[in-house]
C-alpha positions in Angstrom: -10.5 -21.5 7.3 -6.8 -20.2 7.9 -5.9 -22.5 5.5 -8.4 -21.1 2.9 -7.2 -17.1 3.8 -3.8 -18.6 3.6 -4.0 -20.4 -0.1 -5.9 -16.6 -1.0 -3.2 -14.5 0.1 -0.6 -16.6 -1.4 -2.7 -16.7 -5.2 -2.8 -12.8 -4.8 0.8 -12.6 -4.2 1.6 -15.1 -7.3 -0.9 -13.7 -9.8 0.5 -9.3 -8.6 3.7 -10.7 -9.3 3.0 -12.4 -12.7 1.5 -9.4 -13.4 4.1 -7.1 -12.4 6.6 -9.6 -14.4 4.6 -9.4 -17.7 4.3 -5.6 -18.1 8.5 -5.6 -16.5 9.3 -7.9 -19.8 6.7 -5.9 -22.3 8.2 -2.5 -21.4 11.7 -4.0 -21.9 11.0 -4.4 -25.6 12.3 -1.2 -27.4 11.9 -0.5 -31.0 14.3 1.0 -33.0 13.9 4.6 -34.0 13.4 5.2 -37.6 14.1 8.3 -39.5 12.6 10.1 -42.1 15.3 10.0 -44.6 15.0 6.3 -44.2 13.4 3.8 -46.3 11.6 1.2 -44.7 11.8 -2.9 -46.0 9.7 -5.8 -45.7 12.1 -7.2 -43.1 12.1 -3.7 -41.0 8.3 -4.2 -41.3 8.3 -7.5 -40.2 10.3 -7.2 -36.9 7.9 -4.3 -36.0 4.9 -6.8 -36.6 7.1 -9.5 -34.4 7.6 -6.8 -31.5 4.4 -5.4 -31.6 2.8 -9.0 -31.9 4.8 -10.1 -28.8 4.0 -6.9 -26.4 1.0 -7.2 -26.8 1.1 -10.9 -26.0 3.1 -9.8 -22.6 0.8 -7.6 -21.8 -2.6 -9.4 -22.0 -0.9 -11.7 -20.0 -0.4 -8.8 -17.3 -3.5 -7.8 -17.6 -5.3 -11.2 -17.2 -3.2 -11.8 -14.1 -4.1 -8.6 -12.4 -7.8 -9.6 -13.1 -6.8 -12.7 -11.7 -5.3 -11.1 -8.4 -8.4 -8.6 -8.4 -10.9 -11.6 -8.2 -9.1 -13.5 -5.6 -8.8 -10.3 -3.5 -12.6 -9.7 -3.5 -13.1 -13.5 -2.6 -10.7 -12.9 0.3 -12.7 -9.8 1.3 -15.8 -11.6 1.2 -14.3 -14.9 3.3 -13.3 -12.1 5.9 -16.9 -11.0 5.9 -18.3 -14.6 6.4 
């Protein structure tokens, strides 16, 4: 059973920090301003699809972790109960 609580603890701690990681690195991704006066090209299109494309990559993968680290907290809580 220690074992088990251990293993839990240690899965929270991995999948919070994965978590914390992923949204860290999708944050980081700044787009460049664009003014009015400027006119827009495919390939200023097309690095806004990329950076979209990959934030929002980044963060499903935070957000699926922190489901992750919710789910292995309520089975903790529940061991603890049992």
């Amino acid at each position: 059973m220690p074992t088990l609580i251990f293993l839990l603890d240690f899965g929270i701690f991995v999948a919070a920090g994965l978590s914390g990681l992923s949204w860290y690195l999708a944050s980081k991704r700044l787009l460049r301003r664009i003014d009015k006066a400027e006119e827009l090209n495919r390939l200023d299109l097309n690095r806004m699809v990329v950076a979209f494309n990959r934030t929002q990559a980044l963060n499903r993968r935070a957000a699926l972790a922190t489901s992750a680290a919710g789910v292995l907290a309520a089975v903790r809580m529940l061991v603890n109960l049992f």
